[in-house]
C-alpha positions, -999 to +999 in steps of 0.1 A: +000+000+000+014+033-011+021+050+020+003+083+020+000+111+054-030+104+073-062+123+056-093+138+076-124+136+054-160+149+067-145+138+107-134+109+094-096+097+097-085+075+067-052+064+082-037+046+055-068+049+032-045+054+000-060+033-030-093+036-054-108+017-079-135+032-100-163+003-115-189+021-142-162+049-142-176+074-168-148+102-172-135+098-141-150+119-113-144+094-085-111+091-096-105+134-094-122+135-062-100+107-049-071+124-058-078+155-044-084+141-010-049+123-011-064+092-022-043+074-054-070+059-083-051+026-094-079+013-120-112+020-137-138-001-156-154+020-188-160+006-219-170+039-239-136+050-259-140+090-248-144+088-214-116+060-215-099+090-234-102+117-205-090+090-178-057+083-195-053+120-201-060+129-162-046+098-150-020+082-169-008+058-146-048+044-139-052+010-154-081+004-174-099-028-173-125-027-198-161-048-189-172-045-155-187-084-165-155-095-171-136-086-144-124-106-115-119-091-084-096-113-069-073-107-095-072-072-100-051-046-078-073-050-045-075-011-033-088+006+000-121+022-015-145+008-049-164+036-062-193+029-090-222+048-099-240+019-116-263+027-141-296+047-142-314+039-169-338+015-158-343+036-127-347+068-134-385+082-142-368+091-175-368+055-187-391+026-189-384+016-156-371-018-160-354-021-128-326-039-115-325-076-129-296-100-133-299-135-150-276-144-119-302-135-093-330-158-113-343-132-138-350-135-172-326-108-186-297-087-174-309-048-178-282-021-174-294-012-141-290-049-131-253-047-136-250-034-100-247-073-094-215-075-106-201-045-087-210-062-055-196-094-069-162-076-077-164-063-040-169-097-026-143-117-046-117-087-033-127-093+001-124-128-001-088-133-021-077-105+007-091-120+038-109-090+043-082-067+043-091-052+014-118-030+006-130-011+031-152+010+017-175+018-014-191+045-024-223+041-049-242+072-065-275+070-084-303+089-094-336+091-067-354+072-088-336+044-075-359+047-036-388+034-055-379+022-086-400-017-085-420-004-057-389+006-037-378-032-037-342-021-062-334-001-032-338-025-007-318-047-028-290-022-027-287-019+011-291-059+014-268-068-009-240-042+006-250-057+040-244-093+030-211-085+021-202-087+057-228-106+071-242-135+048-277-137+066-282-103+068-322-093+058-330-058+051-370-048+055-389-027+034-394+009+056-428+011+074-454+025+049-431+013+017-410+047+012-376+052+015-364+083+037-339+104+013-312+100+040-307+068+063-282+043+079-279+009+083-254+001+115-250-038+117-225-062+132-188-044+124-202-026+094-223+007+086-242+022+056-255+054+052-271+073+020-283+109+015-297+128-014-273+160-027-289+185-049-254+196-070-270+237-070-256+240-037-221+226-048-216+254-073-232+241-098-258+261-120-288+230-120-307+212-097-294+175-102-300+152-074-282+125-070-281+095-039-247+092-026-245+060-006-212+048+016-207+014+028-180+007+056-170-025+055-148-023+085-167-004+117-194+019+121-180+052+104-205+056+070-229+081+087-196+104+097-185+108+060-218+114+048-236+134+080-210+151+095 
């Protein structure tokens, strides 16, 4: 691990927190944000040509893996932090609203949205080759459709598979009265998740876009600091 001063993000201390991978990359704005809080982007997997473009420009020395289907997680650089903001289209209210089906999980088709599957099975295979030492966190964005896209049942999913990461059994429950609350957190046995809904017009930027920004610790109880405090 590269060995990097200790970093104090929203409260949080990421002592030796040094290393990000980027799954469903885009042009890499995980990756910038990583770097400019200290923290070194080692890979990205994008299959567009542009936005594979920008990366290499920005970050020469990221390695780019192609296929987020194809790619193993115990074989690639394991890294301190996974970042993915899985796709939207069969989410958003923009779209037909296919929701979040894999052919792995039993379903009749993989949609786009489905592919979040294979981030958590990235995550998983790293955790396993590493004996848990590696990751410790991820951080998923996606757009608010996502709290009741299939009757709020694709969120669910979300939080359930992120949970069973660290605890196999785990069982997340719908919320009482079926709606999601636009900021939450799960706090569980050695592991935390917490999401929240940003509007980018108060980060400078001249639109209202929300976005759900969700952070999974895999290793204690510290995803409602980074995104709370």
């Amino acid at each position: 691990m590269t060995n990097y001063p200790d970093k104090v993000i929203h409260g949080v201390c990421w002592k030796g927190m040094s290393t990000l991978g980027s799954l469903f990359d885009g042009s890499g704005g995980f990756p910038l944000a990583g770097a400019l809080s200290g923290i070194t982007p080692l890979w990205a997997s994008e299959i567009e040509p542009y936005p594979i473009a920008v990366t290499t420009s920005r970050f020469p020395q990221m390695q780019h893996l192609g296929n987020v289907a194809e790619v193993d997680g115990g074989e690639i650089p394991p890294v301190d932090v996974i970042t993915f903001g899985s796709p939207c289209q069969d989410m958003s209210v923009a779209g037909k609203r296919a929701g979040m089906k894999h052919e792995g999980k039993g379903d009749d088709e993989t949609t786009r949205s489905g592919l979040f599957f294979e981030a958590i099975r990235i995550i998983r295979e790293m955790r396993e080759t590493t004996h848990g030492k590696h990751l410790a966190y991820a951080v998923w964005e996606n757009v608010p459709g996502a709290f009741n896209s299939n009757k709020g049942e694709d969120f669910r999913c979300v939080l359930e598979e992120l949970a069973k990461i660290c605890e196999g059994g785990c069982s997340i429950p719908r919320p009482a009265g079926g709606k999601w609350n636009h900021a939450g957190e799960i706090v569980g046995n050695g592991f935390s998740i917490a999401w929240r809904l940003f509007d980018a017009q108060y980060w400078g930027v001249p639109q209202r876009r929300k976005r759900i920004y969700l952070v999974a610790d895999f290793a204690g109880r510290r995803a409602g600091k980074v995104l709370f405090e």
